[in-house]
C-alpha positions in Angstrom: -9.1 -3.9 8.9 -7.0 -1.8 6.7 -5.0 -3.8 4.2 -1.8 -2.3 2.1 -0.7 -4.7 -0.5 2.7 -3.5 -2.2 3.8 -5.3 -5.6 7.1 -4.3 -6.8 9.5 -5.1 -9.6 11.6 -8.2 -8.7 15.1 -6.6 -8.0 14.1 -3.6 -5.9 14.6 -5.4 -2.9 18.1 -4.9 -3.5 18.3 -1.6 -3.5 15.1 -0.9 -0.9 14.3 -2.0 2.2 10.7 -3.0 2.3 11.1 -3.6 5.5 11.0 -0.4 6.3 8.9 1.2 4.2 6.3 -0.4 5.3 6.8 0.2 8.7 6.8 3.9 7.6 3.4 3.4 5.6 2.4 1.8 9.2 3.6 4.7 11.3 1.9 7.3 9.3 -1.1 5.4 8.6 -1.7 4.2 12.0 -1.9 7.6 13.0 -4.8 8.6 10.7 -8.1 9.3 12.2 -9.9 6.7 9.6 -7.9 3.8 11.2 -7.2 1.4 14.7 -3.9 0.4 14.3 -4.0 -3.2 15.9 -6.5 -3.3 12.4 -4.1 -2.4 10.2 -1.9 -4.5 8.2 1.0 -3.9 5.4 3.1 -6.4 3.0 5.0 -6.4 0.4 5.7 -9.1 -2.7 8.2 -8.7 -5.5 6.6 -9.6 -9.1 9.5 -11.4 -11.0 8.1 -11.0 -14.3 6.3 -7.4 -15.4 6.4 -5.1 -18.7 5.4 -1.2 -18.3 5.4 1.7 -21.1 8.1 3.9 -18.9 11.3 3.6 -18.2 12.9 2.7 -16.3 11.1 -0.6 -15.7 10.7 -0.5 -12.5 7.4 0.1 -10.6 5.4 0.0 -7.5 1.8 -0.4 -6.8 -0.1 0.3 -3.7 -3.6 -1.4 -3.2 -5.4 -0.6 -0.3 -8.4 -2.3 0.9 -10.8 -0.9 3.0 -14.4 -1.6 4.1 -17.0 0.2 2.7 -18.2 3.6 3.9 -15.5 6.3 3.4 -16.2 9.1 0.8 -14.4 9.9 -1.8 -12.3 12.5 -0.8 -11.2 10.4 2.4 -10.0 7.5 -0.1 -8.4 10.2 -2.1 -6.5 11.4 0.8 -5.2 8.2 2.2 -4.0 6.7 -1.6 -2.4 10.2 -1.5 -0.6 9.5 2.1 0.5 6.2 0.5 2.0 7.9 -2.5 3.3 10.6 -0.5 5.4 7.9 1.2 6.4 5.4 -1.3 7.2 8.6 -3.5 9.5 9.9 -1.5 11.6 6.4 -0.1 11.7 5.4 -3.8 12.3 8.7 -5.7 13.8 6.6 -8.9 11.4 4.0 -9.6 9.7 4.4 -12.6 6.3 4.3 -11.5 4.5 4.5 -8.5 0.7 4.0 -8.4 -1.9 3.5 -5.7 -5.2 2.3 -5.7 -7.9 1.9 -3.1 -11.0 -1.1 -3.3 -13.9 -1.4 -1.2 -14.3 -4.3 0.6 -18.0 -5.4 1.8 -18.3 -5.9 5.2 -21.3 -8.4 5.2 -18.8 -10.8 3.6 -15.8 -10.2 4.9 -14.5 -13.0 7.2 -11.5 -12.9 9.8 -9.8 -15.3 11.9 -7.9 -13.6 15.1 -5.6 -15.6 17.2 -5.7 -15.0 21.1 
């Protein structure tokens, strides 16, 4: 059920390919303990219009949604993994940031084809 949302300056998709970034933040997070990859799931969206207070301004942001249940220290360490990655494919963006929400799973609703 894992969900990585990326929302990224408009532009950056010239210079990255988001393509494959997030089918590195796939690799490396389908191979963590807290997750079944056929569950997990990664996009990416460019924002067209943004203002932050660095430069450059550029950014990235990382949500991850996850159900209910994991401690603190295990949503610590996967935001980490996420920033770990994005860090280190986009070295020159001015700001990278990552944020995990708890989803509840007494409300959550799914539709799977097959």
């Amino acid at each position: 059920m894992p969900h990585v949302t990326l929302e990224f300056s408009a532009g950056l998709e010239q210079s990255h390919d988001f393509q494959a970034i997030c089918e590195q933040l796939y690799s490396v997070l389908a191979g963590h303990e807290e997750f079944d990859p056929p569950t997990l799931k990664i996009r990416a969206t460019p924002v067209p219009f943004s203002r932050i207070g660095t430069e450059p301004q550029t950014f990235v942001h990382a949500t991850l949604l996850l159900m209910q249940g994991r401690d603190e220290a295990t949503r610590a360490g996967l935001n980490a993994t996420i920033l770990d990655v994005l860090a280190k494919t986009m070295p020159e963006v001015g700001s990278i940031t990552v944020q995990d929400v708890e989803m509840t799973r007494a409300t959550y609703a799914k539709r799977l084809s097959g």
